[in-house]
C-alpha positions in Angstrom: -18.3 20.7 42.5 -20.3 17.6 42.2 -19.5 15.1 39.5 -22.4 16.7 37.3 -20.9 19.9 37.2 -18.8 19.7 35.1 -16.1 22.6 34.1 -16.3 23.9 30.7 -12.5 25.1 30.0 -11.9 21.4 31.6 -13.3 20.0 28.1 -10.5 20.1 25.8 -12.2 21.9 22.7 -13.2 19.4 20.0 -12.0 16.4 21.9 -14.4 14.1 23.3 -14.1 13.6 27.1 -15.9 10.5 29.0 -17.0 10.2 32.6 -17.9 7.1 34.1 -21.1 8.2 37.1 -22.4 6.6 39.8 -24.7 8.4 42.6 -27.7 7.6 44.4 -31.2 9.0 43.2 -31.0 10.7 46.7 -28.2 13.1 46.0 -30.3 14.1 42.5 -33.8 14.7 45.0 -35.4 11.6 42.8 -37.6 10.8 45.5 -40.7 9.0 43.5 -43.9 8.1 45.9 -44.5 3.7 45.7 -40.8 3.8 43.7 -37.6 2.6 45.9 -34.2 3.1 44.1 -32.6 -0.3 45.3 -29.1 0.2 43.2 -27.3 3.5 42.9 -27.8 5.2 39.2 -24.8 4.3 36.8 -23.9 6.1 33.9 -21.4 7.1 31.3 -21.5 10.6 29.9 -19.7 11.9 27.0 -19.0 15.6 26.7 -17.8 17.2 23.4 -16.8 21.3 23.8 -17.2 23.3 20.5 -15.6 26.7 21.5 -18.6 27.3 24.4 -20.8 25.2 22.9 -20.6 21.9 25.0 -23.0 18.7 23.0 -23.0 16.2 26.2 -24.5 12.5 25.5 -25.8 10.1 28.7 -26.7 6.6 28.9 -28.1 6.0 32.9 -29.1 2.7 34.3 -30.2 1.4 37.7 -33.3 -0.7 39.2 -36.3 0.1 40.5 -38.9 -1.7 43.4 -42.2 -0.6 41.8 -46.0 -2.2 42.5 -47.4 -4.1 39.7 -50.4 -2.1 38.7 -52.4 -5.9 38.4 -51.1 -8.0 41.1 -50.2 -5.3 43.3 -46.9 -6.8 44.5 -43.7 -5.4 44.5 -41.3 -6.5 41.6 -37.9 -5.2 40.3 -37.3 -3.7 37.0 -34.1 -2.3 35.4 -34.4 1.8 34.3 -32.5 2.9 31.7 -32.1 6.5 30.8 -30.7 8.0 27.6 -30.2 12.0 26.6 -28.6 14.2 24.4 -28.1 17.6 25.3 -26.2 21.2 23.8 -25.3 23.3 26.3 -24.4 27.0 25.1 -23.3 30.0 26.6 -25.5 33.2 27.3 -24.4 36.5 28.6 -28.2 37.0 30.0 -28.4 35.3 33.7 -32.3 35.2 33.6 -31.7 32.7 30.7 -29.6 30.5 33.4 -30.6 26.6 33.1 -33.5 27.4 30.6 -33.9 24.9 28.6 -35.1 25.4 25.0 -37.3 21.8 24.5 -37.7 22.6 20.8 -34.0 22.7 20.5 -32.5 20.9 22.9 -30.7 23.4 24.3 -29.7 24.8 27.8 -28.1 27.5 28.2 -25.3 28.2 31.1 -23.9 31.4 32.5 -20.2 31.3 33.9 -17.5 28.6 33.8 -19.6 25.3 34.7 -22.7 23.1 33.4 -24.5 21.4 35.5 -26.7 18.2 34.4 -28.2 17.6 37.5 -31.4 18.6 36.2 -31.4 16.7 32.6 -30.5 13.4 34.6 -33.4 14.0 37.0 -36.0 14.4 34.5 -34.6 11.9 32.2 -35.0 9.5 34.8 -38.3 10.6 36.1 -39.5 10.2 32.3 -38.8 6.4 32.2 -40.6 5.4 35.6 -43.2 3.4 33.7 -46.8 4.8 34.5 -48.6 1.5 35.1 -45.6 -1.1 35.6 -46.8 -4.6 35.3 -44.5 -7.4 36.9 -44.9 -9.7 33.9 -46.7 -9.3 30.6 -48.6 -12.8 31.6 -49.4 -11.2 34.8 -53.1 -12.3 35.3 -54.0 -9.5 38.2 -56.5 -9.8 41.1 -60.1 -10.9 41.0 -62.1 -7.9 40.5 -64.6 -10.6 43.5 -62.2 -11.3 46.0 -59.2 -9.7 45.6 -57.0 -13.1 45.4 -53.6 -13.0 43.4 -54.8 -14.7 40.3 -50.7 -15.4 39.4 -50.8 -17.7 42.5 -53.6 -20.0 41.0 -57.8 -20.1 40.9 -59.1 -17.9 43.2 -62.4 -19.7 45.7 -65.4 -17.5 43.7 -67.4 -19.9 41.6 -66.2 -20.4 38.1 -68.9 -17.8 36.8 -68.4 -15.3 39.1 -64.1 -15.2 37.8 -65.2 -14.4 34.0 -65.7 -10.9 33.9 -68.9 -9.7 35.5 -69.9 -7.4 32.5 -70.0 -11.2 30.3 -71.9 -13.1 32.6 -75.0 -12.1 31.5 -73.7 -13.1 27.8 -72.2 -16.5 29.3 -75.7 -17.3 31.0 -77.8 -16.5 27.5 -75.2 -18.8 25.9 -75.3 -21.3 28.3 -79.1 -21.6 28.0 -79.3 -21.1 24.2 -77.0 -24.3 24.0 -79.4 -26.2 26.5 -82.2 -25.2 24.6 -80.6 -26.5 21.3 -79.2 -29.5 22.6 
């Protein structure tokens, strides 16, 4: 068995057992497209059995190469993952790994649960839709293209305001001109 599977009669019923994890995001298939797992997935689970009940708590954390959705380069970013999950016992094998959301529930057939799958999706959940490297991250001019956190880009100084105000900066410009 793999050290997510974990043996139910293994749990010591009502005593709380802790595993310290580590494996890479390979051996859980977490192969995310523009998302490179530099640091194996760490993790401590706590499993607590309740006749065949088992109530199984995990904290996962590991780091991430993602693209800044403004700058486009590639930054690093920690991922943390946490779940809680109840695992019970069903004499019907279609029922096998179905996971009742509204509950929280999956249910297991035979003498093992596996979280193979919860930790997948747990960490698939936290990969941040539109990463930015920095919240001060200024992006790329929409003109030119040029890394606007590396300094002023060469378009002129009207062209680098957004292009749906420069029609208002122009009107302002000349209303000032016309005042002054």
């Amino acid at each position: 068995m793999n050290n997510l599977q974990f043996k139910v009669k293994d749990i010591e019923n009502r005593e709380n057992v802790i595993h310290q994890i580590a494996c890479n995001a390979k051996d859980l298939s977490l192969e995310v497209e523009d998302v490179n797992f530099i640091h194996p997935i760490n993790g401590v689970i706590k499993l607590f059995r309740q006749n065949t009940q088992v109530y199984v708590t995990v904290q996962l954390k590991t780091e991430i190469e993602i693209e800044c959705g403004r700058c486009l380069e590639i930054f690093e970013t920690a991922l943390n993952a946490n779940f809680e999950m109840q695992y019970r016992l069903t004499s019907d094998p279609e029922k096998e790994g179905w996971l009742d959301e509204d509950l929280g529930v999956r249910y297991y057939t035979g003498e093992y649960i596996d979280i193979t799958e919860d930790i997948y999706q747990a960490m698939v959940v936290e990969i941040p839709l539109w990463p930015v490297c920095s919240e001060d991250c200024q992006g790329l001019c929409p003109h030119c293209g040029y890394n606007l956190n590396l300094g002023n880009c060469p378009c002129p100084p009207l062209v680098q305001k957004s292009p749906q105000f420069a029609v208002l900066q122009e009107l302002l410009h000349r209303t000032k001109k016309a005042a002054g």
